[in-house]
C-alpha positions as CSV (number, residue, x, y, z in Angstrom):
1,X,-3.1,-29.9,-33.3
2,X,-0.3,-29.0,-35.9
3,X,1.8,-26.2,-34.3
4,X,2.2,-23.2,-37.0
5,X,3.1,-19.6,-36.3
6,X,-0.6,-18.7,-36.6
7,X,-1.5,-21.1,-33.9
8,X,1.2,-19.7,-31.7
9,X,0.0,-15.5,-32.5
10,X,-3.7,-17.0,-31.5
11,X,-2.3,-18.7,-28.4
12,X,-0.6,-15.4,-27.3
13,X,-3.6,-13.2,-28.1
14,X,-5.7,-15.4,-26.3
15,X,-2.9,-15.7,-23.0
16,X,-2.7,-11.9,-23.1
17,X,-6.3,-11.3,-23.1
18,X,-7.1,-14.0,-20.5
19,X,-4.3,-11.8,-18.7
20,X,-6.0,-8.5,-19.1
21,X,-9.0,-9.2,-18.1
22,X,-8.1,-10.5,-14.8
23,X,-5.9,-7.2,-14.3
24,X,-8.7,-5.2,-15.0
25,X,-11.0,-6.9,-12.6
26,X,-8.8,-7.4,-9.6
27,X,-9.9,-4.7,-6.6
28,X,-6.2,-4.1,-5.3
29,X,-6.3,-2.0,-2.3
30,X,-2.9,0.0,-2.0
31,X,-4.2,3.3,-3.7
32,X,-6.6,3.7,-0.3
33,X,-3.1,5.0,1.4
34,X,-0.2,5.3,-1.2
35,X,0.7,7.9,-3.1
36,X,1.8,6.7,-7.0
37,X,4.9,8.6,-8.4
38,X,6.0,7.5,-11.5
39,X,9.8,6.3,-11.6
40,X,12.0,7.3,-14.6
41,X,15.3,5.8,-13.1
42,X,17.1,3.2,-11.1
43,X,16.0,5.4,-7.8
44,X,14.2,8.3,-6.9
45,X,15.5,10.9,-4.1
46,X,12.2,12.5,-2.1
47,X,13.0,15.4,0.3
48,X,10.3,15.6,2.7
49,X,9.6,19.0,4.8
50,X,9.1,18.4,8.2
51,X,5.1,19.8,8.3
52,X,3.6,20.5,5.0
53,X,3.1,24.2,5.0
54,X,0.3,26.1,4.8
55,X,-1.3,29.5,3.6
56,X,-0.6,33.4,5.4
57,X,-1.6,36.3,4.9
58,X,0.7,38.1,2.6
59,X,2.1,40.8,4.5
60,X,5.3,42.5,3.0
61,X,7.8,40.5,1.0
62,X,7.1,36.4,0.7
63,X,8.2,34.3,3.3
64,X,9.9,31.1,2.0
65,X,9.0,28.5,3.8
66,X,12.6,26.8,4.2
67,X,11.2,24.8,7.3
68,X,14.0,21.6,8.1
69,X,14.3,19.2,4.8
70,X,15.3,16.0,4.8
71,X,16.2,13.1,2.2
72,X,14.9,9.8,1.7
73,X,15.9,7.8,-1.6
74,X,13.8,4.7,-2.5
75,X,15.6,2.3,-5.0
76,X,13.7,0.3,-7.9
77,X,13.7,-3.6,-7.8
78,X,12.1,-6.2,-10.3
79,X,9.9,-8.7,-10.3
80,X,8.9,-11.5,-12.2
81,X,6.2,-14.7,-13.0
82,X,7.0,-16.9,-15.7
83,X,4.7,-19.3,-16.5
84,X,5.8,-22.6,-19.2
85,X,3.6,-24.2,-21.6
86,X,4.6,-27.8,-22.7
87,X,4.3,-28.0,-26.6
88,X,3.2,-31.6,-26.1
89,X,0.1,-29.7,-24.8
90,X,-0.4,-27.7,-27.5
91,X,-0.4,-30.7,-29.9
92,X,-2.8,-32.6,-28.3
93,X,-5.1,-29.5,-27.5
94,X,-4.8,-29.6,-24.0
95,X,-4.7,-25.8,-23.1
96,X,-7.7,-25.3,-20.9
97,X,-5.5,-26.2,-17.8
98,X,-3.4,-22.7,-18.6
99,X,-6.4,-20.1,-19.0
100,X,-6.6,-20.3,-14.9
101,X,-2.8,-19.4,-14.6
102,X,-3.1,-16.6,-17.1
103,X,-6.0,-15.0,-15.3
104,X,-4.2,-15.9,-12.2
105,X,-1.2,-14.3,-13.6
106,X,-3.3,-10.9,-14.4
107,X,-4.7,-10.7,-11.4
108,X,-1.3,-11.4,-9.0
109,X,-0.1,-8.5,-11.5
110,X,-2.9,-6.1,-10.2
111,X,-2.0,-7.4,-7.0
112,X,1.4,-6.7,-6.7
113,X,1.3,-3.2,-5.4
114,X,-0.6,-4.1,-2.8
115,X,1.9,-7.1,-1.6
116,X,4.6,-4.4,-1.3
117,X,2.6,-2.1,0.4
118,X,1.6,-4.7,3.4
119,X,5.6,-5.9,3.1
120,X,5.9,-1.9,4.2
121,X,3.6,-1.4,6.4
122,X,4.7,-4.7,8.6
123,X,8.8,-3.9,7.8
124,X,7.4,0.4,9.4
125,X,8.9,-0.3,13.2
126,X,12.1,-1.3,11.1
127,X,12.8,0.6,8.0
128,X,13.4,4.0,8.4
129,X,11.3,6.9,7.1
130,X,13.1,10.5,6.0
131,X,13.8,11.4,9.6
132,X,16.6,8.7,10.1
133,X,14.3,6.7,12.5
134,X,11.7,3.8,11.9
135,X,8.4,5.3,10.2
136,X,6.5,3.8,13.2
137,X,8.2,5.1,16.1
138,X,7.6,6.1,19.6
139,X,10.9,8.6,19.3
140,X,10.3,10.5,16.1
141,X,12.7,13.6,16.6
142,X,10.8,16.4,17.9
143,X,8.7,18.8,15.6
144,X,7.8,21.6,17.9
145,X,9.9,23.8,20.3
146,X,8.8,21.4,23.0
147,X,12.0,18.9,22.8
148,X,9.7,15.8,23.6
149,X,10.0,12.9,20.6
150,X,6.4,12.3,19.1
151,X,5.3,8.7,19.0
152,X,3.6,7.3,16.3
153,X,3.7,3.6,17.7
154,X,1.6,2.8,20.1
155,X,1.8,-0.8,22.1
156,X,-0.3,-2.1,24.6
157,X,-3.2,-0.6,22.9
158,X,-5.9,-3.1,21.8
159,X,-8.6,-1.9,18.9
160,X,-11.4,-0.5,21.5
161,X,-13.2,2.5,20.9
162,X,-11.2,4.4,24.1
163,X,-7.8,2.9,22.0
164,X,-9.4,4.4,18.7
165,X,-10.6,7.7,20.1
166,X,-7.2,8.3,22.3
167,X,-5.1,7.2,19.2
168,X,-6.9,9.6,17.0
169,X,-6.9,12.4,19.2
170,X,-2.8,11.8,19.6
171,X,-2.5,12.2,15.6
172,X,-4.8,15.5,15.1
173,X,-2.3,17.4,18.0
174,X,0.1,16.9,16.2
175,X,2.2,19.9,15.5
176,X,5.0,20.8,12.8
177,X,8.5,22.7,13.7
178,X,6.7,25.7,13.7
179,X,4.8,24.7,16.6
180,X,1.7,25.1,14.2
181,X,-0.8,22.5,14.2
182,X,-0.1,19.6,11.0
183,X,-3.9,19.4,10.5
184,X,-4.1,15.9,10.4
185,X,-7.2,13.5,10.5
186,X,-7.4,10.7,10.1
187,X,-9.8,8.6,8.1
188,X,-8.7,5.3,7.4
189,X,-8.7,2.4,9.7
190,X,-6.7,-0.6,8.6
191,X,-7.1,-4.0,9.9
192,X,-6.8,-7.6,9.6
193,X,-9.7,-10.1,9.4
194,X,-9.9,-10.8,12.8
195,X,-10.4,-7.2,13.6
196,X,-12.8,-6.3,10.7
197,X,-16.0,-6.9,13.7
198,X,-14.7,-4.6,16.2
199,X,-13.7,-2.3,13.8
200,X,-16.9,-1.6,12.2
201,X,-18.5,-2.1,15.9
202,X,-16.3,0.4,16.7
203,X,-17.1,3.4,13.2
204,X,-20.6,2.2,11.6
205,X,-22.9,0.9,14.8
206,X,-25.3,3.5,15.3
207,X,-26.0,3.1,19.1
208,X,-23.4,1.3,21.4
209,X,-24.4,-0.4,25.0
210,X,-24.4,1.7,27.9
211,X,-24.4,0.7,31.7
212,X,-27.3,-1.8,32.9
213,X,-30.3,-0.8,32.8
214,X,-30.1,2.3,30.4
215,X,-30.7,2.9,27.1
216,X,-28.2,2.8,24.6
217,X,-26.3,5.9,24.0
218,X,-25.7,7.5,20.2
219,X,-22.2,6.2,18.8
220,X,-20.3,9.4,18.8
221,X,-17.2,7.7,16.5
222,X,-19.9,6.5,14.0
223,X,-18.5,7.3,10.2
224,X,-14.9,9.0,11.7
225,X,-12.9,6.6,9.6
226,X,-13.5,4.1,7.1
227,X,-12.7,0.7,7.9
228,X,-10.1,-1.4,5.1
229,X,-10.1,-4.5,6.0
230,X,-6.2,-6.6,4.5
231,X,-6.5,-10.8,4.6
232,X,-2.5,-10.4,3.9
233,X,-1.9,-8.8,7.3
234,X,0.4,-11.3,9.6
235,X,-1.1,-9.7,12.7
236,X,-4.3,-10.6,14.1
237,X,-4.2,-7.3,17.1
238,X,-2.5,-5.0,15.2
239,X,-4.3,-2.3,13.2
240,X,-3.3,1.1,11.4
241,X,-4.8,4.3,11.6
242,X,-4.3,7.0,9.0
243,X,-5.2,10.1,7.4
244,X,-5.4,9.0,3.8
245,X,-7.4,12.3,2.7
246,X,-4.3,14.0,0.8
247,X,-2.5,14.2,-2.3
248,X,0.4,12.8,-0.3
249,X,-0.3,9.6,1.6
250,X,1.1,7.3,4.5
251,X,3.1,5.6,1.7
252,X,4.4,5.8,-1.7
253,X,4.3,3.3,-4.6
254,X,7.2,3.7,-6.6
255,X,6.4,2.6,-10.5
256,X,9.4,2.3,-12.9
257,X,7.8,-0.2,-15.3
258,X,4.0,-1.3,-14.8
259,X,3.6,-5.5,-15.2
260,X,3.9,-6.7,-18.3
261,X,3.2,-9.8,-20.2
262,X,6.1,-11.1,-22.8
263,X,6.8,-14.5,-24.1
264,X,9.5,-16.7,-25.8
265,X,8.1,-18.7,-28.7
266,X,10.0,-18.8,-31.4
267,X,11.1,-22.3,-32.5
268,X,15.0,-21.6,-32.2
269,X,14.7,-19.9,-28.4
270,X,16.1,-22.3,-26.5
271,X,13.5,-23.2,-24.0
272,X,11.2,-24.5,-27.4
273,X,14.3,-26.2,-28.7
274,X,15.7,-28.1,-25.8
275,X,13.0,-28.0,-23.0
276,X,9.5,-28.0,-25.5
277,X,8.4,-25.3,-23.8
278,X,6.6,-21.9,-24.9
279,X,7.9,-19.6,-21.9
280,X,5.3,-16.8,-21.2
281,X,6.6,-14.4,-18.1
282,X,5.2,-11.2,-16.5
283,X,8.0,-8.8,-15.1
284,X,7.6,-5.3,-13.4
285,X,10.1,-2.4,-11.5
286,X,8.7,-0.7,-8.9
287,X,9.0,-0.1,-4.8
288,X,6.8,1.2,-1.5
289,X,8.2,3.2,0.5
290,X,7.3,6.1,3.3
291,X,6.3,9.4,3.1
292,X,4.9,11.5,6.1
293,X,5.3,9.3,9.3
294,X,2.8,11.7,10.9
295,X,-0.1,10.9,8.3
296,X,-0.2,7.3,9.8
297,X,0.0,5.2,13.3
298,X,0.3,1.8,14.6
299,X,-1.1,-0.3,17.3
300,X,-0.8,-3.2,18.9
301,X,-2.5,-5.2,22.2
């Protein structure tokens, strides 16, 4: 194949559509329990109110609701996937071994929240959340008058349906500063492969054994959550429960520039001239980070 600029434009149309269309298909999973907030510079500050305030009855003048704040700033980083194409490819028409790394490409682009949301969610009993402790902790500074840390971390606790129910029960008494209740509920049970059985034993069975010799009983924690089930989680007995139901999730996805697909293939640029390679590389800016500890916990056996 002689190599002309109108070859080139029709390779990079046919790339970039090869790359779209796997975007557009991928089923990423992050959006189930992040919030996305659309970054416009090198870092975004967040100031989180320790309960998220509700609704009275307007009596008198209004009552500001200037409940403890805090700060929590989430820096942008970038990320890239470059992919070369040998021009000795292009001559002898041997480009059907690059459509697979271009849908690839897309679809690793779609993906990418999602890798930084699991990165997150593993890194919680490490990185810190807006109340200067990790986001899974069992010594998140007290909300309520009460002066006992609330625990959000929960070892020794295998997924059963006792584990589930206790777990679950733990989040909704939750209360905020105001020694109000935080209303929370959770909804979303996140787990690895190995727990997916269990799990769904555990929220979709409609009858569940009972002692020998009686009749199954009615599964009470049928349809309380929905079960997500994440391949890329490292852990095969830990699993996440949250209340994914808000506006504001368990975590937020930070995006300063969605993925993009650019290319160098002009015949001065320096990777055609000295290397006979057409350079084709997605980049993106972005983060995950944490929002309300209190809309998710943690467990392990």
């Amino acid at each position: 194949m002689l190599i002309t600029p109108a070859v080139i434009r029709t390779l990079q149309t046919t790339f970039s559509t090869q790359f779209r269309a796997a975007y557009g298909d991928a089923a990423p999973a992050w959006n189930n329990f992040a919030t996305m907030v659309p970054s416009s510079t090198r870092q975004n500050n967040y100031g989180w109110m320790a309960r998220i305030p509700s609704m009275r009855e307007w009596l008198g003048p209004r009552v500001i609701a200037n409940l403890s704040s805090y700060s929590y700033e989430l820096a942008n980083k970038t990320y890239e996937l470059t992919i070369g194409v040998d021009r000795n490819d292009i001559e002898d028409d041997n480009l059907g071994v690059y459509s697979p790394l271009f849908s690839e490409m897309g679809r690793q682009a779609a993906m990418w929240p999602d890798d930084l949301s699991i990165d997150a969610l593993e890194g919680g009993t490490v990185e810190t959340s807006f109340d200067g402790v990790p986001f899974f902790s069992a010594t998140h500074p007290n909300l309520d008058a009460g002066g006992i840390a609330i625990s959000n971390n929960f070892a020794g606790t295998a997924l059963t349906a006792a584990n589930y129910e206790a777990v679950r029960s733990s989040m909704a008494s939750y209360v905020g500063e105001d020694g109000k209740p935080l209303g929370v509920r959770p909804n979303l049970l996140v787990v690895p492969p190995q727990l997916e059985r269990t799990a769904r034993t555990i929220l979709e069975a409609e009858l569940i054994p009972s002692d020998a010799g009686t009749a199954p009983q009615t599964n009470v924690l049928r349809n309380t959550a929905t079960v997500l089930v994440l391949p890329r989680l490292s852990s095969a007995t830990t699993w996440y429960l949250m209340d994914a139901s808000r506006a504001i999730k368990p975590l937020v996805y930070q995006q300063r520039m969605a993925p993009e697909l650019v290319s160098k293939t002009a015949p001065d640029d320096d990777n055609t001239f000295w290397d006979r390679q057409y350079v084709y590389g997605m980049c993106a800016r972005g983060a995950v980070g944490y929002s309300l500890w209190f809309l998710a916990a943690r467990a392990i056996a």
